[in-house]
N, C-alpha and C positions, 0 to 999 in steps of 0.2 A: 592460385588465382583468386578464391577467395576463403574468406572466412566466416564464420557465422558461431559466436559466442560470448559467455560471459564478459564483461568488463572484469578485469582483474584489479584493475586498483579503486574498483566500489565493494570487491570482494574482502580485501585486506583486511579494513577494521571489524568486518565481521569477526574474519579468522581468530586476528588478535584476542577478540572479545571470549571466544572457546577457548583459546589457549588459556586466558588468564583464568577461566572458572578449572579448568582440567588442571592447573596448576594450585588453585585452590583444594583440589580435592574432589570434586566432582567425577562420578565417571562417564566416561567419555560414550558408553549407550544410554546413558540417559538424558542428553542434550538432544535437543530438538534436530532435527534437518529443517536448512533454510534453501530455497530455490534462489536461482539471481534473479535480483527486479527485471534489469534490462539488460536487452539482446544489444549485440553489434555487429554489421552486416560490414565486411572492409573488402573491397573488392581489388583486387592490383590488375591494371589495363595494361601493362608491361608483361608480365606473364602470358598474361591471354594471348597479346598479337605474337609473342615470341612461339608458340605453339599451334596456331592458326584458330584459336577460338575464337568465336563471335558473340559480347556480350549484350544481351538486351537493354535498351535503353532503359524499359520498364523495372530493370534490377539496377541499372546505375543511379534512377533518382531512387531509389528507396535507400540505394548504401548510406553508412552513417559516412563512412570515409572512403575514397578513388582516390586511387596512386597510381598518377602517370608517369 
């Protein structure tokens, strides 16, 4: 019904960017942890009425994206 998480394709070029120092040679505990900048709220209105939930209006404007 819904979801709530990282964007994975603003995650990517990070990833890339660790793989390429780990492949330099770097070890891989001494790279930093990165948090994701931005959330994504994705809600599917199909799921919900298929199961009888009822979704607050107050969370449909804040989704990033509603799939009806």
């Amino acid at each position: 019904m819904m979801s709530y998480g990282p964007d994975l394709a603003e995650m990517a070029p990070r990833a890339a960017a660790f793989v390429d120092k780990i492949l330099k040679g770097a070890k891989p505990g001494d790279l930093p942890l990165e948090a994701p900048v931005r959330w994504h709220l994705i809600v599917n209105l199909n799921t919900a009425r298929a199961v009888g939930v009822a979704i607050p209006p107050q969370i449909l404007l804040r989704a990033d994206q509603v799939i009806e």
